[in-house]
N, C-alpha and C positions, 0 to 999 in steps of 0.2 A: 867902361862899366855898362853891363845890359840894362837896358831899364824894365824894369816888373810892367804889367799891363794888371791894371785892377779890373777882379775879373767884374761882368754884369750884373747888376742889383734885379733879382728878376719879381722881387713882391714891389710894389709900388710901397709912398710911405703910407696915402690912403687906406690899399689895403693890410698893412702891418697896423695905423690906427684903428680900423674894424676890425681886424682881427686883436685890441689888445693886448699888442706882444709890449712887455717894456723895452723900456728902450735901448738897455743893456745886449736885448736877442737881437736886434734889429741891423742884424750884420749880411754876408750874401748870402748867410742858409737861410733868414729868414722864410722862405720861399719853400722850405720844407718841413720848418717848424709851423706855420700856419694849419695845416692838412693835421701834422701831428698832436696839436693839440686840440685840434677838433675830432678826432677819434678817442683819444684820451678821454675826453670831453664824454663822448658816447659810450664810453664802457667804463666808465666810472674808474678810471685810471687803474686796472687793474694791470699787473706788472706784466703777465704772460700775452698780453693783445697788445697788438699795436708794432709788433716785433720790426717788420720790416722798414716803415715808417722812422721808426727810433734807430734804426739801424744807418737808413740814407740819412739821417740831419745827425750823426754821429760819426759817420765817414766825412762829411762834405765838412764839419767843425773841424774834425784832423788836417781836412787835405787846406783850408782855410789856414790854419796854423801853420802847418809844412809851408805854404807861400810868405806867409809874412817872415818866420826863421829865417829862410834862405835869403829872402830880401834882406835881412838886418844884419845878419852874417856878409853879404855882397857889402852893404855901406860901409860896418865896419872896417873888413878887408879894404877898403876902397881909402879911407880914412888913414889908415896906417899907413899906406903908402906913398901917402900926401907927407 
């Protein structure tokens, strides 16, 4: 079995506590939710600003998900074979 490599946590927890992300966000995109909800923040969370921002912390939450799938799908597969 390969082992998954978890990737790098790149917001400190400090800065997710200053930045009052709960703690439900506080995963490895925190790091790009921080930036985006300080723009948010500044245009008064209007839908059509902030696009690319919301775009990276909505790919990086996919590709976060895509890693954990294939990990749980590898256990499993791993498991049955046991």
């Amino acid at each position: 079995m390969a082992e998954f490599q978890e990737p790098e946590m790149k917001a400190s927890a400090k800065e997710m506590a200053e930045a009052r992300l709960p703690l439900r966000y506080r995963d490895y995109c925190a790091h790009m939710l921080i930036p985006l909800n300080k723009c948010r923040h500044k245009t008064m969370y209007l839908p059509w600003k902030c696009e690319e921002e919301r775009h990276a912390y909505e790919k990086c939450e996919y590709e976060d998900f895509m890693r954990r799938s294939k990990m749980l799908a590898q256990i499993k597969s791993s498991q049955e074979e046991q």
